[in-house]
MARZA-736462 format. One record per residue (C-alpha): y, z negated, x negated; residue in one letter. Coordinates in steps of 0.001 Angstrom, whole numbers, plus 524288, in hexadecimal, padded with zeros to 5 digits. Example, Ala and Ser with C-alpha at 12.3 -4.5 7.8 and 13.67 -1.06 7.14 Angstrom:
7EE6C7E1887CFF4A7FBDC7E41C7CA9AS
END
This chain:
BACB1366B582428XBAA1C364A681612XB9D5A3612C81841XB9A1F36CE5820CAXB9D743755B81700XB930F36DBC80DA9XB89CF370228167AXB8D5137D5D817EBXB8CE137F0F80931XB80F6378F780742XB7BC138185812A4XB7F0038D8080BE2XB777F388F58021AXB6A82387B78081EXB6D58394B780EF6XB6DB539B2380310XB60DE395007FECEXB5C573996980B54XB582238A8180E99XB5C583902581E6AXB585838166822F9XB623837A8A819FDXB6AA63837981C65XB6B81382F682C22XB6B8937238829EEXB777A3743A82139XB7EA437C4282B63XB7B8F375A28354CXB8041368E3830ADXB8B6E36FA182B12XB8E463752483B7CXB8DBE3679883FD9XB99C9363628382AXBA01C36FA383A19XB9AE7377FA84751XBA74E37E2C84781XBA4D938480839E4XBA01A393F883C60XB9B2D3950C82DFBXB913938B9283095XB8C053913183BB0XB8B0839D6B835E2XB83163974482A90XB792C3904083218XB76E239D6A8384EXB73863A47E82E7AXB6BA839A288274FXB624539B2E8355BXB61B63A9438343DXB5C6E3A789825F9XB53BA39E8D82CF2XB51483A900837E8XB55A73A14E8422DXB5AEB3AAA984A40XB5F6A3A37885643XB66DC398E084C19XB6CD33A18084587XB709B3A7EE852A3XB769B39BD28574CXB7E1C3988584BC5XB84973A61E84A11XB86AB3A50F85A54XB8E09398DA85549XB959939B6E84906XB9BFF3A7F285202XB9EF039E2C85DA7XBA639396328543CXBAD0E3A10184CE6XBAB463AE88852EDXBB50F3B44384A8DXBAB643B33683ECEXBA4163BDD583D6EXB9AD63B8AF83514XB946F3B35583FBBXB92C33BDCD847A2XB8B293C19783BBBXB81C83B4E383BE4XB7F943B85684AEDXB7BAF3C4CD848F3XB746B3C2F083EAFXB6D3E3B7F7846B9XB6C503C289852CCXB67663CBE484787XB5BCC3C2A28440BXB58203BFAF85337XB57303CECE8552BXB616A3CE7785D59XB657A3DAE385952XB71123E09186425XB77BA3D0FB8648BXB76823D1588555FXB7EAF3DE1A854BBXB88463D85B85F84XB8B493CE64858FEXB8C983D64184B47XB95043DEE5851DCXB9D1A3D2D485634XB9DF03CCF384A85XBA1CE3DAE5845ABXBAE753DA5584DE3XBB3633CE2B84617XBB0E93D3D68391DXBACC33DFB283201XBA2ED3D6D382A31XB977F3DF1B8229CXB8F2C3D52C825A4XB8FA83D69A833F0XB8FA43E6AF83128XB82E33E389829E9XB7CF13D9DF833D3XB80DD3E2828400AXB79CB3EF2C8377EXB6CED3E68A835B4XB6BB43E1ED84567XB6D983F15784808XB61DD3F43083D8CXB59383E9D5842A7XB5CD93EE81850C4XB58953FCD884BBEXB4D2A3F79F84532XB46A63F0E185049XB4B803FB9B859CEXB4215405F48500AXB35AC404338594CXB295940930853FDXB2FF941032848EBXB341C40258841B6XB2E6F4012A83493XB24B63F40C83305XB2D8B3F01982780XB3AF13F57482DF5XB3D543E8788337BXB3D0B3E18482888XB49F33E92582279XB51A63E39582D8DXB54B43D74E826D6XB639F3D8CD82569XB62113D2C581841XB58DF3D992810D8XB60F33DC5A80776XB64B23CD4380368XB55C33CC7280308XB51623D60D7FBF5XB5DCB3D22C7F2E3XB578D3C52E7EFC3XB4ADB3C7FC7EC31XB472B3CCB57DE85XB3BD63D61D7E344XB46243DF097EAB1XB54FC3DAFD7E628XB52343E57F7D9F5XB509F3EE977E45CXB5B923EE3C7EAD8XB64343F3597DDE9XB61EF401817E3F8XB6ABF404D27EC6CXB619940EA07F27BXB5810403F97F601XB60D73FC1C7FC8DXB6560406F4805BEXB58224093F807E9XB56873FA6480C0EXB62C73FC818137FXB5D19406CC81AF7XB50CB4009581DD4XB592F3F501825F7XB604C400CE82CDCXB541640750831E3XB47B93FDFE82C73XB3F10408EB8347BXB3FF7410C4826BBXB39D7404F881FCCXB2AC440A4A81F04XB308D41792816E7XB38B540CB480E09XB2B0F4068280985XB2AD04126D802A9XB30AF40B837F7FCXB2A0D400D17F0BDXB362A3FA067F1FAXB359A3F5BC80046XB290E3EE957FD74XB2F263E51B7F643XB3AAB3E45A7FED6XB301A3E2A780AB4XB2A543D85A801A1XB38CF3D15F800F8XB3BF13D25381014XB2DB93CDA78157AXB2F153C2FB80AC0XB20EF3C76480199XB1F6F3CEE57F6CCXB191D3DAA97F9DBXB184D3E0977ECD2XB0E973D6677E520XB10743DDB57D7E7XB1CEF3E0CD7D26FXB203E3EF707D13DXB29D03F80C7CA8BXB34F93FAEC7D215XB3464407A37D789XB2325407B57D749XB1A9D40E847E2C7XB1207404C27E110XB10283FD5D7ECA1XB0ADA3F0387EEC6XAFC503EDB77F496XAFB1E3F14D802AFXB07243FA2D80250XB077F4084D80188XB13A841351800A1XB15C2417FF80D17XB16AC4255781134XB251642AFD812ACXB21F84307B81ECAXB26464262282C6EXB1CD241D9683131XB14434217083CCAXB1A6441BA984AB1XB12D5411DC84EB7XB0F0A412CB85D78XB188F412C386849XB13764061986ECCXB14ED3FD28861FFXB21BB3F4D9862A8XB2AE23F34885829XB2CA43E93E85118XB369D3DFDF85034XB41C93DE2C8448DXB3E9F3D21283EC3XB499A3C9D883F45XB517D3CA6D8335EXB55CD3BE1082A1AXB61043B96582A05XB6BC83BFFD820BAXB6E9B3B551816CEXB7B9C3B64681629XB846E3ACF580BE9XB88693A1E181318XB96DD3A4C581980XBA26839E9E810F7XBADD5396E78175FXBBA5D398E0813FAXBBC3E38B5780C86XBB02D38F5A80323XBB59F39C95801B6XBC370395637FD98XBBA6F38CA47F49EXBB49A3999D7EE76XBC00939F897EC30XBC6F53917C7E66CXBBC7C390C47DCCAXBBC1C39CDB7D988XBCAB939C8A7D523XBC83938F567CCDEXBBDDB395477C5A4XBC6283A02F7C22FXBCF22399157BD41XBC75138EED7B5ACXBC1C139A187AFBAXBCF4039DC97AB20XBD3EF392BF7A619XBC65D393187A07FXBC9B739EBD7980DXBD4D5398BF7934FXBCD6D38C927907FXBD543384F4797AFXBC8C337BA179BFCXBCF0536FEE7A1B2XBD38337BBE7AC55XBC7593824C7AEACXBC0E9375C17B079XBC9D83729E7BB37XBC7A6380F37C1B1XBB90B380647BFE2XBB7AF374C07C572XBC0353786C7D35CXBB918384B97D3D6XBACC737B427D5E5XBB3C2372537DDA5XBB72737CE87E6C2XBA9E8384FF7E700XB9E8E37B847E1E0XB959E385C67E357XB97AD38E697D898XB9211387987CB91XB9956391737C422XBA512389167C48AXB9EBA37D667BF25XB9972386D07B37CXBA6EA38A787B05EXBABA837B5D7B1E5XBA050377C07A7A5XBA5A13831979DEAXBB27537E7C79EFDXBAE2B3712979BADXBA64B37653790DAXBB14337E7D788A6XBB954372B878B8FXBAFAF36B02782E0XBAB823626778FDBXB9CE63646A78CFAXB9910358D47963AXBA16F35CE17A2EFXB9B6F36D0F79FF0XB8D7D366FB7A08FXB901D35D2A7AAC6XB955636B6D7B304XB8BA0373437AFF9XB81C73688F7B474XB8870367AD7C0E3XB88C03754E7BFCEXB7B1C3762F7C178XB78C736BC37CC21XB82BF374287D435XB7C4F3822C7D29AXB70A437B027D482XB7426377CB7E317XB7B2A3829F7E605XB6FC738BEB7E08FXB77BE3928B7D646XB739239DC07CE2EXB6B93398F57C310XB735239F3B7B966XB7E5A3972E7BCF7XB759138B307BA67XB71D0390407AF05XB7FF43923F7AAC3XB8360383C67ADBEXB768737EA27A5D0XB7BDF3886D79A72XB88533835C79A6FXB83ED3744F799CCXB7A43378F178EB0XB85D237F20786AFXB8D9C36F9178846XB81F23684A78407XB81483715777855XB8F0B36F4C774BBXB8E123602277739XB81A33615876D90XB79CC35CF177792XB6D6336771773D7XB64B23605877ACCXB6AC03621C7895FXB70023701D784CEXB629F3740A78320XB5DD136E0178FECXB6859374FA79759XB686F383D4790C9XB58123825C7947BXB5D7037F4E7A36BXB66D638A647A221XB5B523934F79C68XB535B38EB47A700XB5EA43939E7B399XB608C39F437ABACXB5E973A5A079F67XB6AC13AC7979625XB6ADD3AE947886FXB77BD3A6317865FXB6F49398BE789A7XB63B339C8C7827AXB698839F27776F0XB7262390F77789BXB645138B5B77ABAXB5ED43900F76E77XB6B7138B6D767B0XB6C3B37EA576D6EXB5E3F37BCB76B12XB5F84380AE75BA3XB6BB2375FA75B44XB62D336CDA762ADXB579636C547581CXB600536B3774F8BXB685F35FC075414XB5AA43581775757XB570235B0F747B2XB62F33570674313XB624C34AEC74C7FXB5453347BC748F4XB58DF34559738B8XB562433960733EAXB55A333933725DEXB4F24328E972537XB450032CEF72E42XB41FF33A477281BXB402A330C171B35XB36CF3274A72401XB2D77332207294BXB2CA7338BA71B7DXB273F32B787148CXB1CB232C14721D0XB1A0E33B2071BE2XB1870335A570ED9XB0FB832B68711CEXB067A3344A71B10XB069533BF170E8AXB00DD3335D70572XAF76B32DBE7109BXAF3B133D0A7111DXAF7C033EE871E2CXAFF5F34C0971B7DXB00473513272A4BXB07C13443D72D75XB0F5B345AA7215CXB14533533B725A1XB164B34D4B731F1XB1E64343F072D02XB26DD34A5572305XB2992353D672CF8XB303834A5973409XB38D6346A572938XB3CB3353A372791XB41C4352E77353AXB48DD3461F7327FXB4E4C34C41724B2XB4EE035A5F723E6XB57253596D71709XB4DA33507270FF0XB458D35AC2707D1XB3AA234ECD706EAXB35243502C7140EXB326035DDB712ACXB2CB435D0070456XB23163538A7067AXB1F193595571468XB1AED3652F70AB8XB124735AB77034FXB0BB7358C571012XB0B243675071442XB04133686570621XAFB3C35DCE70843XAF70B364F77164CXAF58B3729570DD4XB01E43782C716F4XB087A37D5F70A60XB125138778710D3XB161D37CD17195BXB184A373F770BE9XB1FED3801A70746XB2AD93810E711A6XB2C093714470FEEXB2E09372F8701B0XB38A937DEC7051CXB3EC13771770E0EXB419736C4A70699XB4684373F86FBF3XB50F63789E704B8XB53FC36BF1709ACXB55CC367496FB93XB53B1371166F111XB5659365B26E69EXB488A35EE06EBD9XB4002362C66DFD3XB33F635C1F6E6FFXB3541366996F123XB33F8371466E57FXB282736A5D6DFE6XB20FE368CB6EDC7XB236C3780A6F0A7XB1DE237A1F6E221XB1303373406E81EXB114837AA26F2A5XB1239387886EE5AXB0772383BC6E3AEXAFEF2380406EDEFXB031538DC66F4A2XAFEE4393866E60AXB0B44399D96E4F5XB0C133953B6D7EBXB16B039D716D5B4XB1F78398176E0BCXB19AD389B26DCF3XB200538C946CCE6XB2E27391496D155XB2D15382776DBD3XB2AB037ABF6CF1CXB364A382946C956XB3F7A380866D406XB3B70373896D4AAXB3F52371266C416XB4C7A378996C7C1XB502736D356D1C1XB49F8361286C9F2XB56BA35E0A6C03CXB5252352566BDDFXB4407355746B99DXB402A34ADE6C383XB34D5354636C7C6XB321035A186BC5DXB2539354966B7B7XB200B3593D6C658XB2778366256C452XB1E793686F6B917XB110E3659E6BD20XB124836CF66CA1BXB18CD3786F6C0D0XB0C9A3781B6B664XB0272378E86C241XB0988383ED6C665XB080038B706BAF6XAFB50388616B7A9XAF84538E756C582XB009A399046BFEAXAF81239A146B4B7XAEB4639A6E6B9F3XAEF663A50B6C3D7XAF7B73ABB66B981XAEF353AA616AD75XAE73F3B6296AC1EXAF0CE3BFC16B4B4XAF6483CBF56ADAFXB02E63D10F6B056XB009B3D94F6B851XAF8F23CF116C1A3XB04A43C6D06BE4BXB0F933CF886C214XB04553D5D36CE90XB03973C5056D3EFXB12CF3BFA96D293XB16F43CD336D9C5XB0F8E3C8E16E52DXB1B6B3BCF16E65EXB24F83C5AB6EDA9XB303D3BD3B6E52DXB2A183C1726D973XB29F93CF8F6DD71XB36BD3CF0E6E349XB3BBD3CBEC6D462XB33253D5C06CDE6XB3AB73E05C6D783XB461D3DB7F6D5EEXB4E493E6F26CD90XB586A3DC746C77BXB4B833D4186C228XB43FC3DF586BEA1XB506E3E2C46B3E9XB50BE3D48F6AF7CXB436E3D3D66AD8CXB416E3E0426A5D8XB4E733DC6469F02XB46A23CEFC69B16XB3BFB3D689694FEXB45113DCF968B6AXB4C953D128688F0XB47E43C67968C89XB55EB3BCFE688AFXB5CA63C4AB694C1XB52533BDCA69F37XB57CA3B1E669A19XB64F73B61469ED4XB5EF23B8606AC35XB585B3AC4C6AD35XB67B73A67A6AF3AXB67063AC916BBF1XB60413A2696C64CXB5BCC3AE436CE40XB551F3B7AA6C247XB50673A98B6BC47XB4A953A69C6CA00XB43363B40C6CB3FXB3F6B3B4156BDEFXB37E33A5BA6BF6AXB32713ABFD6CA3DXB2B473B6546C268XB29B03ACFD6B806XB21783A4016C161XB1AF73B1636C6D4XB15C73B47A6B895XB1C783C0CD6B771XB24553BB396ACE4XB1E3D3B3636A2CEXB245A3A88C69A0FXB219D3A5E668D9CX
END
């Protein structure tokens, strides 16, 4: 019996993917283990009327009632079959029967529809041309699942109007009226009659259409016939449950509950153990395996919560659950391989979560995770000998005058050795030799701030910035660069690039008044930032009338570093 009720399962299955072939196969391998099993007849009968096979589905309701006729569920699948056969007055006999067993809406709602259709093909020449086609019993489910008319159906008003259109489809040439039924004519002859998208509630009709007039259509003559309902589809009905999955439901829904309680109180071990019999019980609900891999996860299990959520996955996968579900599981495994440190797969699986379904929560772990990534792969790709090795390859492409493969090359050992201020110095060297001077500039900078000890890196910028002809800029360098040479080791150098700088100075300084002077270092926003300065401007006029209290100023490294400033500007000459 066990494996009937696979079969049965996996039946249901293709049902609901509307794969009617599968489905019948299923069934009927499922009814030759188990004839005596009503359920499956009923099944098989309704997958046939999704196929439209009538007479099958006929003969299995005919069936399922022979071996249960206390169900009245399949008085329902027999009526339903009579329904599609256009057997109308057997159709609402056996509703009626069926009826008598149980007060079931469904057979209220099936016997309503045969007595509609009946109606309907009863009209004569008054039937609309489109009235038959608002017979299907299950317009509604179909209009439901397409996007084109399911926004419709969130007024209430248009959905009594649909209602009343399978009551008495002879009104359905007045409905057209409303640009709405052209779509929903579109939906139930299976084409899209609109072409274009239009605004909801538009007059606009599509090509070859035009608004009818509210007044009836003429009667067409006496001697033409009318014409036939067309048979309607099969209502696709969920697939009936037994009482063993409905115990299974209801068992797994009590585990979860209380593995989410335990949950709560972190009690993990517990909720494992619940999480786990809810799948056991009902293995078709991936929601319980989501749960299981978050219990595993705040239980620091990172391996068993990906391992779940993989399964996770495979599982929805067959049983076609939603994709946000998927998503969920993918999430979840992304989150463990981020705590593990794992970047690489955490990456990989936020992107597959991304790719089932989009939240802000994942994106923003993404962007995270990849930030930690980088930097775990920079960190990992430090090699301080090798960052030496491919720095002597810079030097000697330098002096071969290969600068482009110097830059190259230093560039690599400043991936192999951020904190070696070397790499970056002489890679501005090379950005001087190719005339790229801002790029030289940043180099210099940055390997002041790796090291602001590294005098060569003050001399190189000095460099630089005389090249730039901020000669300025290039002065306060070669003073900087003094300030951080104890040891005079650089001195000599110090000095010659400091005399070239001022006899740039002079020749752009040497016939200037003050005014010209005071006009050109204003145009340095630092400089003019000093000369507005209200604290400066009182030590400065203070200096003119006695010039010993500047010297008390000078103590303070912030007024002695603004004051070199406009010393190098000009503005204040030495003697």
């Amino acid at each position: 019996m066990s494996d009937a009720n696979a079969l049965k399962d996996q039946g249901n299955k293709a049902f609901a993917a509307k794969d009617w072939d599968k489905a019948i196969d299923l069934f009927s391998q499922a009814i030759a283990i188990d004839a005596k099993n009503h359920v499956l007849w009923s099944n098989r009968s309704a997958a046939k009327a999704g196929k439209k096979d009538w007479a099958g589905a006929l003969a299995d309701a005919e069936e399922c009632v022979n071996v249960n006729p206390s169900w009245a569920k399949g008085y329902a699948r027999k009526g339903a079959a009579l329904h599609g056969s256009r057997r109308y007055d057997e159709a609402i006999t056996t509703y009626e029967a069926g009826l008598k067993l149980e007060d079931s809406p469904a057979l209220r709602k099936g016997l309503q529809e045969v007595k509609d259709a009946k109606a309907a093909s009863e009209g004569g020449d008054e039937a609309s041309p489109f009235g038959n086609m608002f017979s299907d019993p299950n317009i509604l489910g179909k209009l439901a699942s397409n996007p084109r008319t399911a926004k419709h159906l969130s007024d209430p008003a248009f959905v009594q109007k649909i209602q009343l259109l399978q009551r008495n489809p002879r009104l359905a040439s007045d409905a057209l009226q409303d640009p709405r039924m052209i779509e929903v004519l579109g939906v139930l002859m299976g084409v899209d009659m609109t072409a274009t998208t239009r605004e909801e509630g538009s007059n606009d009709l599509p090509e070859g259409f035009t608004a009818r007039p509210a007044s009836p259509p003429p009667a067409s003559s006496s001697s033409s016939k009318p014409t036939p309902p067309p048979a309607p589809p099969a209502e696709e009905e969920p697939m009936e449950v037994d009482e063993e999955e409905a115990q299974a439901k209801k068992t797994a829904a009590a585990a979860k509950q209380a593995g989410a309680e335990a949950y709560k109180k972190r009690d993990f071990d517990e909720a494992i153990k619940q999480f786990e019999h809810a799948w056991d019980a009902w293995p078709k609900d991936i929601t319980y395996l989501t749960n299981l891999a978050a219990a595993y996860f705040e239980k620091g299990d990172y391996d068993n919560a990906i391992q779940t959520c993989e399964k996770a996955v495979d599982e929805g996968r067959g049983i076609r659950a939603d994709y946000k579900l998927i998503a969920k599981a993918y999430g979840r495994a992304g989150t463990a391989y981020q705590r593990k440190g794992d970047f690489a797969n955490a990456v990989k699986f936020f992107n597959k979560s991304l790719t089932e379904h989009r939240t802000p929560d994942i994106l923003n772990k993404l962007k995270e995770v990849e930030k930690a990534k980088a930097e775990t792969d920079r960190q990992a790709y430090i090699d301080p000998e090798k960052s030496a090795a491919a720095r002597e390859e810079g030097n000697t492409k330098f002096k071969g005058g290969d600068f482009a493969g110097a830059v190259k090359d230093y560039t690599e050992s400043i991936k192999r050795d951020p904190a070696d201020p070397r790499g970056y110095n002489n890679r501005a060297a090379a950005y001087m030799k190719l005339a790229a001077l801002p790029e030289a500039l940043k180099d210099t900078e940055a390997a002041i701030k790796v090291d602001p000890k590294f005098v060569k890196a003050y001399i190189r910028k000095s460099n630089v910035l005389f090249g730039m002809r901020e000669y300025t800029k290039a002065l306060e360098a070669t003073q900087q660069a003094t300030e951080q040479d104890s040891d005079g080791q650089h001195a000599k150098e110090i000095q010659q690039q400091e005399f070239k700088i001022q006899q740039e100075l002079y020749t752009q300084r040497g016939s200037e008044s003050q005014e010209e002077t005071l006009a050109r270092a204003m145009r340095d926003p630092e400089v003019a930032n000093i000369m507005t300065d209200p604290v400066m401007q009182q030590i400065l006029q203070q200096a003119q009338e006695d010039p010993g209290a500047l010297q008390e100023h000078l103590k303070n490294p912030t007024v002695r570093s603004k004051i070199q400033k406009l010393i190098n500007a000009g503005i204040i000459k030495t003697r």
